[in-house]
N, C-alpha and C positions, 0 to 999 in steps of 0.2 A: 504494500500500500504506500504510492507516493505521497508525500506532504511536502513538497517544494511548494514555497512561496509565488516561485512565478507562474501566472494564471498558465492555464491552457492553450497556446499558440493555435489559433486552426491550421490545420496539415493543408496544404494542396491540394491534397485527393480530398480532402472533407471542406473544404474552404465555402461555406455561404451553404452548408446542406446540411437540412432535418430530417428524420425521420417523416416520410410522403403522406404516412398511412394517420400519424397523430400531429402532422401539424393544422393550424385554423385557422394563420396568417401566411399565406404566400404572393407569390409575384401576381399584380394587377388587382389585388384587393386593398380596398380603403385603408389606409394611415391610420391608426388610432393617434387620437391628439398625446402631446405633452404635458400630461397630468403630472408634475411634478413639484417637489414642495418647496423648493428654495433655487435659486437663477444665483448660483457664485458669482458668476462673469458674464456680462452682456444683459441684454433686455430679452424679456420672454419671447418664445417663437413658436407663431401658430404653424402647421399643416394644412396643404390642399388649399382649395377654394379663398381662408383665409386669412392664409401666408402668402399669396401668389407668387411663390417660388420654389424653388429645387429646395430641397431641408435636408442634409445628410447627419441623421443619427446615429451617432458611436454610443456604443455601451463599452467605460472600462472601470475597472478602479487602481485605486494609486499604489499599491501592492504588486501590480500585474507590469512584468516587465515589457513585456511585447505591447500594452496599451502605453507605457511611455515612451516605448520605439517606437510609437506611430506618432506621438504628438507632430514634430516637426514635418511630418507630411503631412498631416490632415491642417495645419497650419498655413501649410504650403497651397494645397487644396482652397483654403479661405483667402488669400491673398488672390491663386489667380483666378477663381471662378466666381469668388465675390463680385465683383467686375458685372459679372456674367448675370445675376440673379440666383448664384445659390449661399445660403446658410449652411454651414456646420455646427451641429450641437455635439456634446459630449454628453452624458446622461451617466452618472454613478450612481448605485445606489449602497446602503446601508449595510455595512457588517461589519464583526468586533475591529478590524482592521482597516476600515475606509468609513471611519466616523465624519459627520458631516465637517469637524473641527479638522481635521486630517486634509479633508478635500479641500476644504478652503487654503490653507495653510498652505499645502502642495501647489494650489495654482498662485496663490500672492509667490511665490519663490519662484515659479514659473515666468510673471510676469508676463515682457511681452511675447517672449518665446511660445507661448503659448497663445494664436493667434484665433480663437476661435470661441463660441459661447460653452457658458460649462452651467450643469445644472445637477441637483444632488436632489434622492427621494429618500426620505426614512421608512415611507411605506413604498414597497416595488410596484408601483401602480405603472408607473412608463414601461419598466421592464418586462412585466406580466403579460403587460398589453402586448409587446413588442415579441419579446425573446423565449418568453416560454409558449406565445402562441406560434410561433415562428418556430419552435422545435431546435431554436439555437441554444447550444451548452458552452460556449467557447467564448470568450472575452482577449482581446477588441474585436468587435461584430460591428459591421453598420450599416442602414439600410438608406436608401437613399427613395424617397419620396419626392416624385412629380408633381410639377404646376396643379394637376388635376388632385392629389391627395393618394394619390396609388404608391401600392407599393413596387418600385421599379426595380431596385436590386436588392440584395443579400450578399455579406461576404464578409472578409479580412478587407480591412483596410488599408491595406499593402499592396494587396493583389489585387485589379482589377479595375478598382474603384476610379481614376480617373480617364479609364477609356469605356468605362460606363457613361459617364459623364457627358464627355464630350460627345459619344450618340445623342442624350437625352438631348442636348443642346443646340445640337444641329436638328434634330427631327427626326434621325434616323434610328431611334432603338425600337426594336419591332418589343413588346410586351409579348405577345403569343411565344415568340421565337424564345424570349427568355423566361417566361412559363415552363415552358419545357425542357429547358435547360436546367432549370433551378430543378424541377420533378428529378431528371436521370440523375444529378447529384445525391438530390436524398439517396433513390436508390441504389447507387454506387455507394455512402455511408454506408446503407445495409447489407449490402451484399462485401463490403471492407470488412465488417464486423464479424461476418459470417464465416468470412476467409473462402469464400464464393469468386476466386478469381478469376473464371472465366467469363463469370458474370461482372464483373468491372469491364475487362476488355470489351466483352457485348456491348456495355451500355457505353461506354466511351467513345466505340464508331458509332453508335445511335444517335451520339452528340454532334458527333465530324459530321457526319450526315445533316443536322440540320444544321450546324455552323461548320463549315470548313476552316475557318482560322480562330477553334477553340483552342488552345495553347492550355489551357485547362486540364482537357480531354486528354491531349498527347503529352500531359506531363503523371498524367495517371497512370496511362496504357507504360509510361519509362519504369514508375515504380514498379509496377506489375513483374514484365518483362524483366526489371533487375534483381530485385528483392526476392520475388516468392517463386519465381518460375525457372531463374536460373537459365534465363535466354539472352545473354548480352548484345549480341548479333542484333536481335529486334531491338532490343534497350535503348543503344545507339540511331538507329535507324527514328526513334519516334523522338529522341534528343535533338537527331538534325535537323526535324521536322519546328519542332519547339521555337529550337534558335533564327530559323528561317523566317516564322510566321512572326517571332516578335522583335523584327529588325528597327521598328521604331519604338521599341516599347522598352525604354532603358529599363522600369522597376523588376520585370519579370527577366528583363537577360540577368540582372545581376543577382537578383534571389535565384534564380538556375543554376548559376555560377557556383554559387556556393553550395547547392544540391548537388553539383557534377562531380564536383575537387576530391580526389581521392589521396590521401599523402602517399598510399601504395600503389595507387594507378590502376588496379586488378583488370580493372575493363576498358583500359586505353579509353576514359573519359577525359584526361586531365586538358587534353589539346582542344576539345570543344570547348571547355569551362574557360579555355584562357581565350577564344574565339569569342563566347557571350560577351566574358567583362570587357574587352578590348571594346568589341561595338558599345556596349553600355557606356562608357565611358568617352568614347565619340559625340556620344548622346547629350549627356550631363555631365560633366567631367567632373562635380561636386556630388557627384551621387553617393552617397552614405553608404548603401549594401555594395556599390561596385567599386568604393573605394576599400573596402573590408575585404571585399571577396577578391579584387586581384591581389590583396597580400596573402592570401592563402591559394590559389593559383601558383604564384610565384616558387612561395616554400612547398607546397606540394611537387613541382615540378624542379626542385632541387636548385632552384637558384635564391639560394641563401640569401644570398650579398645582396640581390637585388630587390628580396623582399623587405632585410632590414634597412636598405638605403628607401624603399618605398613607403613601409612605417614611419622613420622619422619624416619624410619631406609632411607626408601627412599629417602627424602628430602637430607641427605649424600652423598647417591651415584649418582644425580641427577646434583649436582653441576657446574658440566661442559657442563650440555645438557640445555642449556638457555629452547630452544621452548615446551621443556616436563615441565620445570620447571612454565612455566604460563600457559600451560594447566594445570596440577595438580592443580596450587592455583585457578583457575576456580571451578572445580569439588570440590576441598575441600570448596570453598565459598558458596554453595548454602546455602538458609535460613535457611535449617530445620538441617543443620549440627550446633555443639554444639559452644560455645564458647573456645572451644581449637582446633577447626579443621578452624574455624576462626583466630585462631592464626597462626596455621600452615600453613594456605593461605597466611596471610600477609610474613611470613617468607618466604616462594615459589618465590610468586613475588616479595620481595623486591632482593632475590638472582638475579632475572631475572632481575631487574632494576640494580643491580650491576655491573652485566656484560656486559650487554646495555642499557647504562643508557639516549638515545634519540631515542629509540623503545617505541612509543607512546602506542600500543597496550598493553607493559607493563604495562603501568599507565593506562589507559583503564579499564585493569583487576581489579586493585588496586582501581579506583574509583567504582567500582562494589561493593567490597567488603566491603569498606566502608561506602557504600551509602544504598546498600540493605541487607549486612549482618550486622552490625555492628549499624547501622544506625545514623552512625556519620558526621552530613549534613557537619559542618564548615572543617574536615577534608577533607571529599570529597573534598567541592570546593576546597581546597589550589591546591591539586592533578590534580583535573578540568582544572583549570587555568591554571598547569604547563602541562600539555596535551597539551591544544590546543598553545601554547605557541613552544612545542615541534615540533608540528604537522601540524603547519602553511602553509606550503606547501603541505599538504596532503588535498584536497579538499573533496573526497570521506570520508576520516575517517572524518573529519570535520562535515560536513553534517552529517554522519549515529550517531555519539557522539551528536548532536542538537537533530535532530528526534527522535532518544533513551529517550532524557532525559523529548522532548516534551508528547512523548505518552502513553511511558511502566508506568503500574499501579506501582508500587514498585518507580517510579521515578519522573514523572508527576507532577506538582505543586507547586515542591520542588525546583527546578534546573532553576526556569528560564530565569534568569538574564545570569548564566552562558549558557546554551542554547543558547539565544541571542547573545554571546559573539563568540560563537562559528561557528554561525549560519554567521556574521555579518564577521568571519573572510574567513569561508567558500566561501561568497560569492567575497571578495576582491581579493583571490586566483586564481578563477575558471576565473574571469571579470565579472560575472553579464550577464550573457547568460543560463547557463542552467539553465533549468525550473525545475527540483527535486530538487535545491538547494536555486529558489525562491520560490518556494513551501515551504522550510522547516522553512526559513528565513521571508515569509510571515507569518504564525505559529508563530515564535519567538516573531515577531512585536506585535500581538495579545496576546498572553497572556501577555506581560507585559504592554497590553494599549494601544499599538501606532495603534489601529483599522483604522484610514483613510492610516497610509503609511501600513500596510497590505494587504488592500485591491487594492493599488493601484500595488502593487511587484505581487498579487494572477492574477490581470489581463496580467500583462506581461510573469508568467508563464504558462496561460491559452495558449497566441498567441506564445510562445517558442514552447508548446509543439506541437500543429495545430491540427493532427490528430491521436496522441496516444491515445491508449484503456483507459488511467490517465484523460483525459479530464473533464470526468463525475465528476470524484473524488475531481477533481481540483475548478471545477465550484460546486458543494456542498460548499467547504468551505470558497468559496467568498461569495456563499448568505450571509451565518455564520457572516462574516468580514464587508459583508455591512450594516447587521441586527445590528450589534454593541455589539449583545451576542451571548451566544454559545447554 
């Protein structure tokens, strides 16, 4: 059972699709309005008829890594299609982790980098309406609502959303066409889930069929062909397809890019990957994921020297974009990167700590770096400690920083005092009600010894949880706790 902090990224293959059969809101039905209880940022925004404009709704919260990796494009989004007649809202709502006092706080720090309207519910009335009728589980989600009040797209905010757009705007986005687009996704979900692969590939040229330059579709049919099938020959084949069909479409070469990048190469992908970021980068040359992704191009493809000389020049020009600047020290920190691309992580995130210097997720990154690339335990914990110190009021980061340190092999064994610490403050935060977080804090207790108060927090997150699918999991590690070993 994962308990990482950062929300759920939607995959590619799942990107903008619910379950076909339970959802109640899809493509070309009415907008429910923005019933929401407090506007952080900007003036309220109607839908449809009267907003008479384009509204594009993000749902994330400030917990969720991948919704602060989109700020600065949906930002982006506001700036050039503002212009144009569209709005973007942001829509958060309510939990121990993304208090309305959190959301506010996060976007005043944000300031004007954050270019778009933000709105916060304590009851999920907007979301309800939106995302659970919508059959979306995945945060950043956003739908994008026409002149008329319809619902025109679904998706990740990354992918797609601005050549959505720019149909909407010129005239040409067919609703039928992307009805049924939206449909075969759901069903590709469930047939993902089912491990029904033949049934992805089916529905994928069902899609090519009604859209030929679904880049969507042929980045499915690549998983398929690579992952479960074990056909690289086709793999490739539906990868060059991808890269061809989105020659002007910088955001998907360079998320491709980084889906291609193999540091071992196994399927002679690395040469397309560095074919994508190159055009992307033609494209936008400030591009965030194709600035990211040609340094892993690079080092994948064994040229060191020129990856590190690639990080620093960027590191330069980075400077003022905080969220790229601790993504980068991430990707530059993996293990197998050298002792100067370890530096140039720390130097990434310490920039990022510079300029927000009580963004937990900053030091997050940093004790990563420290811990598993570097592996410098005493330094970690200082960083540790000023985290959760930090972060105090974040119950969710809390918890996912414990469980991380309780479980990951790279971490496990090392951490547990501070775990405990973190674990202990988690729970003070939250009150001592939810059960993932006595779950994680029972764990705590346990590896440092305190096996009867363990076992007695494992039991009350046993009767928290009642009748979750965790139950099973839950009760395994109380045996564990009662048994006195592991």
């Amino acid at each position: 059972m994962s308990k990482c902090t950062v929300c759920l990224m939607l995959s590619v293959v799942l990107a903008g699709a619910g379950r076909v059969q339970s959802a109640e809101l899809g493509i070309g039905d009415q907008a429910p309005k923005l019933d929401v209880g407090k506007w952080v940022k900007g003036d309220a925004v109607k839908v449809g008829a009267q907003g008479g404009g384009v509204v594009v709704v993000e749902f994330w919260a400030t917990w969720c890594g991948p919704c602060i990796a989109s700020i600065p494009h949906l930002s982006e989004v506001q700036r050039d299609y503002g212009p144009k007649g569209v709005t973007v809202v942001g829509v958060s709502k309510f939990d121990e982790g993304n208090t309305q006092v959190m959301v506010e706080e996060f976007v005043a720090k944000q300031g004007d980098k954050l270019g778009y309207r933000i709105a916060f519910e304590k009851e999920p009335n907007t979301y309800d309406a939106y995302m659970e009728a919508a059959d979306q589980h995945g945060i950043p989600t956003a739908f994008i609502v026409d002149k008329k009040g319809r619902i025109a797209w679904i998706g990740h905010p990354m992918i797609g959303l601005d050549r959505a757009l720019d149909e909407i705007l010129a005239g040409k986005y067919d609703l039928v066409v992307a009805r049924k687009i939206f449909d075969l996704k759901a069903k590709m979900s469930e047939a993902w889930m089912e491990r029904d692969f033949e049934a992805v590939l089916k529905l994928a040229d069902e899609r090519i069929v009604i859209k030929p330059d679904d880049t969507g579709a042929y980045r499915s049919k690549f998983r398929v062909f690579l992952e479960e099938l074990d056909k690289p020959k086709e793999a490739r084949i539906a990868a060059a397809k991808v890269i061809e069909l989105a020659q002007r479409d910088a955001d998907t070469l360079a998320s491709f890019a980084g889906e291609l990048v193999d540091a071992e190469d196994k399927h002679a992908l690395n040469k397309m990957a560095m074919q994508a970021v190159k055009r992307a980068l033609e494209l936008q040359p400030e591009n965030s994921d194709a600035v990211i992704a040609n340094f892993q191009v690079l080092a994948a493809m064994g040229q060191e020297s020129a990856a590190i000389d690639w990080a620093a020049r960027s590191l330069k020009r980075m400077k003022g974009d905080v969220s790229v600047l601790a993504r980068f020290a991430r990707v530059l920190s993996t293990p197998k990167r050298t002792d100067r691309c370890t530096a140039l992580a720390i130097k990434a995130v310490d920039l990022a700590i510079k300029a927000e210097p009580d963004e937990a997720l900053h030091l997050s990154t940093k004790f990563d770096i420290l811990a598993v690339c570097k592996k410098d335990v005493r330094a970690a914990e200082r960083v540790g400690t000023y985290l959760i110190e930090k972060a105090a009021d974040n119950a969710s980061l809390l918890n996912g920083f414990a469980w991380n340190l309780l479980t990951e092999d790279d971490l496990k064994g090392k951490f547990n005092e501070l775990a405990l610490l973190a674990a202990n403050q988690c729970d003070k935060t939250s009150g001592g009600e939810n059960w993932m977080f006595l779950d994680t804090l029972a764990l705590a207790q346990f590896e440092n010894g305190a096996v009867k108060e363990a076992a007695v927090l494992q039991r009350k997150a046993i009767e928290l949880a009642d009748d979750s699918p965790a139950v099973e999991e839950l009760q395994t590690r109380l045996v564990m706790y009662e048994a006195g070993k592991k």
